[in-house]
N, C-alpha and C positions, 0 to 999 in steps of 0.2 A: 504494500500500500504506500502512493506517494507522502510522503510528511508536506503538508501545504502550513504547516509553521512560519514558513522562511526559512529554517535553519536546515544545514546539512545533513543526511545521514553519514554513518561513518562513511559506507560507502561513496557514497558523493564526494567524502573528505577525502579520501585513498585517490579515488581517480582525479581530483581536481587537483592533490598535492605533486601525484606524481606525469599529470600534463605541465605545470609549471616544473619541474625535477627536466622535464624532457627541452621545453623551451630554451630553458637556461642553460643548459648543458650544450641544446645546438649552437646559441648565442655565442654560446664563450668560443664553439671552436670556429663561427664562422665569422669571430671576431665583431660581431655586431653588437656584445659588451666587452668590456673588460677582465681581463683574467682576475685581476683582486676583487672588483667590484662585482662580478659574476658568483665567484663563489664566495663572497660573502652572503650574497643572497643565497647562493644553492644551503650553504652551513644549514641554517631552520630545518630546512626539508629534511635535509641528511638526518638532523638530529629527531627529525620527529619521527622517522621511516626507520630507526636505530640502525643506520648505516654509516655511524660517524666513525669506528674502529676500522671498517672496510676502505673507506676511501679517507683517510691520514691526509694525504697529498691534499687535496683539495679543502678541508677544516683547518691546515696547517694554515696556505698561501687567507683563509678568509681569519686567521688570526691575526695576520700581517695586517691588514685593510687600517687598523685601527691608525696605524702611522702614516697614513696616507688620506688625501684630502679629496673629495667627490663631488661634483654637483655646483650645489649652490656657495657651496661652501667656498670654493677655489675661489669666488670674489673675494674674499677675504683676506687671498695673500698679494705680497707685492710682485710684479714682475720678474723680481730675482726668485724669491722664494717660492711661486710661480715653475718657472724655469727648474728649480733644484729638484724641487718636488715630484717632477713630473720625469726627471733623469731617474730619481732613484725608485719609481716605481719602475720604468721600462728596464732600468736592470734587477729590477726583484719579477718581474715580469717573464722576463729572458730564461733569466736563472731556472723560473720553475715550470715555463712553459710546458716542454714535452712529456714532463709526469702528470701533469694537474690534464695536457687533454686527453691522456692516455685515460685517467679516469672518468674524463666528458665520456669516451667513448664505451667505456667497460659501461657507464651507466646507460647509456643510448642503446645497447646491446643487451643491456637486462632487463628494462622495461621498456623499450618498445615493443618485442614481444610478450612483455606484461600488459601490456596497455590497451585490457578492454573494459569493459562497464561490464561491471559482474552481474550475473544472472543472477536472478530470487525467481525462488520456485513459486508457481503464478499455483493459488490456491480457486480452484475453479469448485470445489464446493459453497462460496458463498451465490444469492441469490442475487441478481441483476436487480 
């Protein structure tokens, strides 16, 4: 039976956690976010889907995030600090690329073929 609440079932929560899981993971490898900035957002997920011991690499590089500056925020600095800032993410970037998309991909490859809307078994004993 749908829940017309507004809120989620778990189910809905599972598949809506792990379409953003799959997003974010295409993002980061087709570069359409950022490797620190990507998985800082993917971390939640991982942590919530208790997949944060499996993929190390990628909860490490969104531990890093915290030293680095995003968004609106980058108004904030001056052109130099601007500049420095933005060096020493592309070499913390560099540095962790190739393992952090190796686990983009290990996750793209574990649930895209995870990734259906779970069936509930349709109880056709009630009365129309």
């Amino acid at each position: 039976m749908p829940d017309y609440s507004g809120h989620m079932t778990h189910d809905e929560y599972i598949v809506e956690i792990r379409r953003k899981l799959l997003q974010l993971a295409h993002a980061i490898l087709s570069g359409e976010v950022g490797l620190v900035e990507g998985c800082m957002h993917l971390w939640p997920i991982l942590r919530d889907l208790d997949l944060t011991d499996e993929f190390l690499i990628l909860v490490g590089v969104a531990s890093e995030g915290d030293r680095f500056v995003f968004g609106e925020d980058k108004t904030q600095l001056s052109d130099d600090e601007l500049s420095h800032m933005d060096l020493l993410l592309s070499d913390f970037e560099s540095a962790n690329r190739q393992l952090a998309e190796d686990a983009c991909k290990m996750l793209i490859d574990r649930f895209e073929t995870l990734w259906t809307v779970p069936t509930v078994a349709v109880d056709l004993s009630e009365k129309i």
